[in-house]
Steps between C-alpha positions, in 0.01 A plus 500: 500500500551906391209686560291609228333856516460765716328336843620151502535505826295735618175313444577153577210321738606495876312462833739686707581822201230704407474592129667776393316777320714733279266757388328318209251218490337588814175360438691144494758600783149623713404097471802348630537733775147433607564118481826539674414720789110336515733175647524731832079577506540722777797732270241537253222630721734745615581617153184512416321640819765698666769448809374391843471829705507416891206668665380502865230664669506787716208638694284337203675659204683254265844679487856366323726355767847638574813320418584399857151352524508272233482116620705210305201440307454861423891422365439240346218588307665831405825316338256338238481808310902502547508180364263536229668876385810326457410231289302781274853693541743159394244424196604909380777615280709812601259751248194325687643517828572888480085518400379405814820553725304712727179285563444398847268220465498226239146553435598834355802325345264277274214810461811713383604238222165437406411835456823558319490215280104416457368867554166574677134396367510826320834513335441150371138622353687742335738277345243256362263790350814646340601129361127498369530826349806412309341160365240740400714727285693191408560442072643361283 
């Protein structure tokens, strides 16, 4: 079967390839990402909340541990955000990729793209009052 249209392969359903987003349709692309990397709960709270940051205490301060401190769980725990910046990197076209190349954390991966692509509170009450303002002026 040829493929018809631009993204026939790109978007087809898997469990094991995250969608790819090309720069358009990001409100729908947003969705399946969610639902694809929400499979792996603990990926998505670190996307959402931020990378595990090994702490220890030291003469009652809370302080951020060295490298050659850090325990197999601290390892462990520290390649989820690995895991869960790559699959935010493989779901990425080359344009996308060179966006947030230099993000260290997928939490600012996904607050990058949002931003980018949804805008804050503010720049999307902007939008809407100037969409009202047009309808406004709008005749026939």
């Amino acid at each position: 079967m040829a493929a018809s249209g631009e993204g026939y392969y790109d978007q087809g359903r898997s469990t094991v390839r995250p969608p790819l987003f090309k720069g358009t349709n990001f409100a729908y692309c947003k969705n399946l990402m969610q639902m694809f990397i929400k499979t792996e709960y603990e990926l998505w709270n670190i996307i959402i909340k931020g990378p595990y940051v090994p702490m220890t205490t030291v003469d009652g301060k809370l302080i951020k541990k060295n490298e050659d401190q850090y325990t197999q769980e601290d390892f462990a725990k520290l390649s989820k955000n690995c895991k869960a910046m790559h699959i935010l990197y493989c779901g990425l076209d080359a344009n996308e990729y060179n966006r947030i190349s230099a993000c260290e954390s997928a939490k600012e991966i996904w607050d990058k793209l949002v931003v980018t692509y949804e805008g804050t509170s503010q720049v999307r009450e902007t939008k809407i009052n100037m969409l009202v303002h047009q309808y406004e002026l709008f005749k026939m």
